[in-house]
KOLVOZA-280780 format. One record per residue: x negated, y negated, z of N, C-alpha, C in turn; residue in one letter. Coordinates in steps of 0.05 Angstrom, whole numbers, plus 32768, in hexadecimal, padded with zeros to 4 digits. Atoms other than C-alpha are relative to their C-alpha. Example, Ala and Ser with C-alpha at 12.3 -4.5 7.8 and 13.67 -1.06 7.14 Angstrom:
residues 2
7FEE801880007F0A805A809C7FEE7FE88000a801080187FFF7EEF8015808F800F7FEA800Es
***
This chain:
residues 231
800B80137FEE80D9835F80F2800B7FE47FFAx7FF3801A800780FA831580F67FE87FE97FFBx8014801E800A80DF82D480D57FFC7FF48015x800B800A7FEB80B982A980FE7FFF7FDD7FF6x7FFD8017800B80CA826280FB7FF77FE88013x800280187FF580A682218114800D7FE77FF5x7FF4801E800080C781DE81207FE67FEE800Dx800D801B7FF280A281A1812680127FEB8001x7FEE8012800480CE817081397FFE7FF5801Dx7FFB80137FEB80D181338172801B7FFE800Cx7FE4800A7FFD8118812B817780098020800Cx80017FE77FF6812B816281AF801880097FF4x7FE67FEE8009816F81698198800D80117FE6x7FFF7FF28021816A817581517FED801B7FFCx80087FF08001813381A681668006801F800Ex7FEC7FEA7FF5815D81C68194801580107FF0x7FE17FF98010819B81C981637FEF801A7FE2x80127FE38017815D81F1812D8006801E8017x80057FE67FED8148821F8169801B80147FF9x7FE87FF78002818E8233816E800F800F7FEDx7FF87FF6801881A7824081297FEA80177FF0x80117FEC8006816B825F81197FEF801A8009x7FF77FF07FF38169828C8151800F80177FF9x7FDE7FFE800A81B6829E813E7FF580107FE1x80067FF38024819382B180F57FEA80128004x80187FE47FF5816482E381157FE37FF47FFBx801080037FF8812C82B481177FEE80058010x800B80087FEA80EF82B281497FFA7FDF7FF7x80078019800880E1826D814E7FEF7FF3801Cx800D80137FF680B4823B817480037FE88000x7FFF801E800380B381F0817E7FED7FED8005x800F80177FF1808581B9818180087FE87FFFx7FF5801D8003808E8175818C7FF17FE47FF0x8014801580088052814D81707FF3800F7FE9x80087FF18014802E815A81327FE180038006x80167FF280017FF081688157800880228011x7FF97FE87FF2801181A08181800A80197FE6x7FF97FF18017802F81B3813E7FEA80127FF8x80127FF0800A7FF281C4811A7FEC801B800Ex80017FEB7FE97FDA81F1815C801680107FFAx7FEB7FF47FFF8016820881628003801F7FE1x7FF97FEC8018801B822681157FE5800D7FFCx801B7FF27FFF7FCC8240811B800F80178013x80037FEE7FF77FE182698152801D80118006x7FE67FF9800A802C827881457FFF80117FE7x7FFA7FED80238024828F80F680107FFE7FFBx7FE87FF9800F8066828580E080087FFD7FE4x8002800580218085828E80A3800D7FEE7FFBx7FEE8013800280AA825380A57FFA7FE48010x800880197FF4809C820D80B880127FEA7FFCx7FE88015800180D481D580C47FEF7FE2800Fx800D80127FF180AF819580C580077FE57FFDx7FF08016800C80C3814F80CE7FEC7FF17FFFx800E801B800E80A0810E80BA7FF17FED8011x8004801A7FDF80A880DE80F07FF78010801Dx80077FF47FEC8080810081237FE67FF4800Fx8013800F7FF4805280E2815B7FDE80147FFFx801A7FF48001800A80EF815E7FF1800F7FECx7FF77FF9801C8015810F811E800780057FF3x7FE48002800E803880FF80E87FF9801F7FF1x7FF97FEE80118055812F80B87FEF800A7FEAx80178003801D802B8120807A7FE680138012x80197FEE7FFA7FE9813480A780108019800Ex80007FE380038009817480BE7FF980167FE7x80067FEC801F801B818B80747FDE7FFD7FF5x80237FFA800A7FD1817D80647FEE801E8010x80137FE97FE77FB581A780AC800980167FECx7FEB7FE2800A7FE681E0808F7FF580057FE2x80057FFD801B7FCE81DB80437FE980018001x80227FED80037F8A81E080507FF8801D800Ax80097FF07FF87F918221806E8010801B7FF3x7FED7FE87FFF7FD4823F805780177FF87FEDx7FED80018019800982488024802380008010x7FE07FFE7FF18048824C805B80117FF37FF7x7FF2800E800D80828231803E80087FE68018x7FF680227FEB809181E9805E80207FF47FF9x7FE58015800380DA81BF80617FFB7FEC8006x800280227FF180CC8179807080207FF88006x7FEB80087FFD81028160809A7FF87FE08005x800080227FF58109810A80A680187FF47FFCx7FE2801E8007813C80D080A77FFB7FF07FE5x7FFF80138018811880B4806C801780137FE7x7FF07FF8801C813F80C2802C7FF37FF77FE5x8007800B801B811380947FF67FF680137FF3x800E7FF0801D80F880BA7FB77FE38001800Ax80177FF77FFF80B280AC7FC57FF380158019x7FFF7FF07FE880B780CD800A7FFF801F7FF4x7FF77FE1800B80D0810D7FE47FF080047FEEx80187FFD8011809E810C7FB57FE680058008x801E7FFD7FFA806181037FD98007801F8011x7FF77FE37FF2807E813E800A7FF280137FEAx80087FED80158085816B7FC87FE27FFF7FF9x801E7FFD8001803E81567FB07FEE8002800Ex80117FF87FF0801E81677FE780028018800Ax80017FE38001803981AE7FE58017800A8015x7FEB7FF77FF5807A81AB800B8016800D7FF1x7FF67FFB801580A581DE7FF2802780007FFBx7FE580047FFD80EC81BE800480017FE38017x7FF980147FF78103817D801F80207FF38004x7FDA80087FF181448166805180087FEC800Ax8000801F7FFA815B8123806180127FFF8017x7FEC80067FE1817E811980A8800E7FF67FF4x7FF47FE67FEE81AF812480BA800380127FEAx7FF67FE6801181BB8168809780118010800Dx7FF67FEC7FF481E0819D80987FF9801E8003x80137FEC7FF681C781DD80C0800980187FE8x7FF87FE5801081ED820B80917FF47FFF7FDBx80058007801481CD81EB80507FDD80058008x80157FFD7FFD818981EC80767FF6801C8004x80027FE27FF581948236808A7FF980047FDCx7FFE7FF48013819E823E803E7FEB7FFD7FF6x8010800780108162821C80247FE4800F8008x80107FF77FF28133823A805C7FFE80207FEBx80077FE380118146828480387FF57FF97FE7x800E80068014813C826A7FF87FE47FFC7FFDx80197FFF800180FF825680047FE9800B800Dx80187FEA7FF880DF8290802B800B801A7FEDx7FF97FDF8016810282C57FF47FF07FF67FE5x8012800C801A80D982987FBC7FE18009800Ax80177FFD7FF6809E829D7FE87FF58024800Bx80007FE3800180AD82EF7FF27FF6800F7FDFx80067FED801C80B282FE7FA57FE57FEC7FF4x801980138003806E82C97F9B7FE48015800Cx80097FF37FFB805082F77FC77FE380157FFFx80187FF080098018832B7FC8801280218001x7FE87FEF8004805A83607FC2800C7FFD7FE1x7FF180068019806F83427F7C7FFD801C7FEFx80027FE18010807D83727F487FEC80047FE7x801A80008011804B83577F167FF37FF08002x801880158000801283297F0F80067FE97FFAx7FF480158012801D82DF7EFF7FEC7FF77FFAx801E800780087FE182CF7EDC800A7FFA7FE0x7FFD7FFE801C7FEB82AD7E9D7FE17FE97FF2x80218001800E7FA9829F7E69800B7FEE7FE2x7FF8801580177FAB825F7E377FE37FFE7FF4x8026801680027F65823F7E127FFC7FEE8011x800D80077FEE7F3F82307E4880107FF48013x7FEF80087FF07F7C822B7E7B801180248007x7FF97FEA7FF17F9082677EAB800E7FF98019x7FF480077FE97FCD82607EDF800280138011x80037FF07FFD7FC382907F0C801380008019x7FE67FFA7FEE800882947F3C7FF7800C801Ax80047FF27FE57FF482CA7F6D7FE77FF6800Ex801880187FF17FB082A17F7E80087FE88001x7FFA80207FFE7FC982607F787FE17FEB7FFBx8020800D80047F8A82517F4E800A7FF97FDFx8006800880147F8A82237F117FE57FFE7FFDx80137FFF800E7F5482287EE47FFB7FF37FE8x7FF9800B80167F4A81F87EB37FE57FFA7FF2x801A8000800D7F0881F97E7F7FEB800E8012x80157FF47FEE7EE982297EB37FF57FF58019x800580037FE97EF582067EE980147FF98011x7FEA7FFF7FF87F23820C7F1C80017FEB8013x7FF980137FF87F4F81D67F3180167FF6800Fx7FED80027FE67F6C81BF7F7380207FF87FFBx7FE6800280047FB881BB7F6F801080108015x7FEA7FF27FE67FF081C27F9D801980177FF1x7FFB7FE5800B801781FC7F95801B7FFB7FF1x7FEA8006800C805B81D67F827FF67FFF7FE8x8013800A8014802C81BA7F477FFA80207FEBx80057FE98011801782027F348016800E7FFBx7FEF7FED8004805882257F3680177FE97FEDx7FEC8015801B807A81EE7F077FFA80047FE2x80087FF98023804281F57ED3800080207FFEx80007FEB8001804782457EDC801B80057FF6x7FDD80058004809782387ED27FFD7FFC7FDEx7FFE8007801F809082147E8F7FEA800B7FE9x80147FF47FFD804B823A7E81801180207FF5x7FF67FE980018076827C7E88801980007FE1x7FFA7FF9801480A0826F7E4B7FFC7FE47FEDx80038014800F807E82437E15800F7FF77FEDx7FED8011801C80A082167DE580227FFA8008x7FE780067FF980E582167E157FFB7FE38008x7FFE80187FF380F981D47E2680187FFD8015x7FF280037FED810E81CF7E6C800B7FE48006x7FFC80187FFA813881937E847FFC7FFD8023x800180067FE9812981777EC5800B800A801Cx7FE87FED7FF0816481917EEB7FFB801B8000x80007FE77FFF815381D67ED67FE2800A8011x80237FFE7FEE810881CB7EEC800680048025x7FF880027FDF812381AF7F33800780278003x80007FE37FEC814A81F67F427FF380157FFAx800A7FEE8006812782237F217FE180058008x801E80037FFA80E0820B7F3580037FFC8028x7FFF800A7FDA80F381EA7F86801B8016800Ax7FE67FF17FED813582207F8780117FF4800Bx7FEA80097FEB816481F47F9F80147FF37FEBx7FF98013800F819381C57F7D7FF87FE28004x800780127FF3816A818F7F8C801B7FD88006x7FE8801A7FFD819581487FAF7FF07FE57FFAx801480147FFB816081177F987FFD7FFB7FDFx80078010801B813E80F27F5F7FF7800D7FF0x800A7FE88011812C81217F237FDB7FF97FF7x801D800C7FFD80E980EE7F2A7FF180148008x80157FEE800080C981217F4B7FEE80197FECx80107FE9800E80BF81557F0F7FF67FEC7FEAx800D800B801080AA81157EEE7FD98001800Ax801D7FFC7FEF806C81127F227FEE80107FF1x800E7FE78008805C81567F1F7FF380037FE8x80127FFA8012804F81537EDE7FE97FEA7FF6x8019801B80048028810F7ED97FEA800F800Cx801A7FFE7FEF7FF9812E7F0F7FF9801F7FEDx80077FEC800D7FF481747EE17FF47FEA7FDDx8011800F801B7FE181467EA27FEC7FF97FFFx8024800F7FFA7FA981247EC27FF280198003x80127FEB7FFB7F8B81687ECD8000800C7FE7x7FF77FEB801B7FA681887E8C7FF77FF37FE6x7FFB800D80157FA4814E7E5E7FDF80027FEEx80137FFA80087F71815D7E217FEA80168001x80107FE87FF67F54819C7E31800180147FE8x7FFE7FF280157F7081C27DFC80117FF57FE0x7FF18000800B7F9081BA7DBA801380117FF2x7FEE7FE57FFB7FB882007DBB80127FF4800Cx7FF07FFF7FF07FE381ED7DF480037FDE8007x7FFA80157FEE7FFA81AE7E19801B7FF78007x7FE980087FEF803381927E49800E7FE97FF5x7FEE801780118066816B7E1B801B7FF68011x7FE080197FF9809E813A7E31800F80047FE4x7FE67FFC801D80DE814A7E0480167FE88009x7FF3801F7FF880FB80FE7E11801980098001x7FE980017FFC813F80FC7E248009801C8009x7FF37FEB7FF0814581487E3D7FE9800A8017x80157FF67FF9810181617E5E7FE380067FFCx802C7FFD7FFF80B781877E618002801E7FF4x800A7FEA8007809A81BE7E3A7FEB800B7FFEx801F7FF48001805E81E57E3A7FFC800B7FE3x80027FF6801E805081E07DEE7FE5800C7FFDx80177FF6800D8022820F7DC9800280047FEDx800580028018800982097D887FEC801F7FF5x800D7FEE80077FEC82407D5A7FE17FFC7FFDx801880027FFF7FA0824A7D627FEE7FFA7FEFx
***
């Protein structure tokens, strides 16, 4: 059965030039034009795929990815003209799981789109094992997309949880930034390595002091590790 892909996008031609290519890639696809038609639109569409841009009337981008994240885990692309860092950042922390800066190219966007519904296949409720990993009084639990931290579980966007599940999954490595970007967002990311600084500021404030077994270390001048100490 073929993927099902919504566009939200104003700009008919660029939504035309998706339709098309993604068609051509054995898509089904839909289109809206406003980001309140959007959020209709993806309620009664379902798709597994959502191409959404920023600058959109009636509404913007940002309040779509919210409509969509209070209900659903679909993988999102934010498309816009902006290009600054904080643009790409707030995107990511708000649970977008890929970001494209106009103009692009369709054959780089084709590429990123698989990537990020074959991450979102093996994430799945198909995976081959459980991702549930168990710290003092800290449980990441992957296939729920439920942190738990001193017995109580705590709201986080799913980029957020699959970073500390990343460095979480093998303690005491120290990843460098660059390796975080593809290995955690899949891509080679074209942007500021600021963002896996974020991520983890906003996982500290939740993390910071909870235990003294484990905690989220800065290794200055290369990266982040998920150190654990003997009990």
């Amino acid at each position: 059965m073929s993927k099902k892909a919504l566009v939200v996008e104003d700009d008919e031609n660029i939504a035309e030039l998706l339709r098309l290519y993604l068609e051509r890639d054995g898509f089904e696809v839909q289109h809206a034009a406003d980001g309140g038609e959007g959020v209709a639109v993806f309620q009664a569409f379902n798709p597994d795929i959502v191409l959404l841009d920023i600058m959109l009337p009636v509404m913007d981008g940002w309040g779509v990815l919210r409509e969509i994240r209070k209900s659903s885990k679909t993988p999102v692309i934010m498309l816009t003209a902006k290009s600054e860092t904080p643009d790409k950042i707030s995107g990511l922390e708000m649970g977008a799981d890929d970001y494209v800066t106009k103009p692009f190219e369709v054959k780089e966007l084709l590429a990123r789109i698989h990537a990020v519904l074959r991450r979102a296949d093996e994430s799945g409720e198909g995976g081959a094992k459980a991702r549930r990993l168990t710290f003092d009084k800290l449980v990441i639990d992957l296939d729920a997309y439920e942190l738990i931290v001193d017995g109580k579980r705590v709201d986080t966007p799913p980029k957020e949880m699959e970073l500390l599940f990343h460095l979480a999954s093998a303690p005491n490595r120290v990843f460098t930034r660059n390796q975080l970007l593809d290995e955690v967002w899949g891509f080679d990311y074209f942007g500021d390595s600021r963002t896996v600084d974020v991520h983890v500021k906003r996982l500290r404030e939740k993390l910071e002091g909870v235990s003294d077994q484990w905690s989220l270390k800065t290794v200055w001048g290369v990266g982040y590790k998920f150190e654990v100490t003997e009990a």
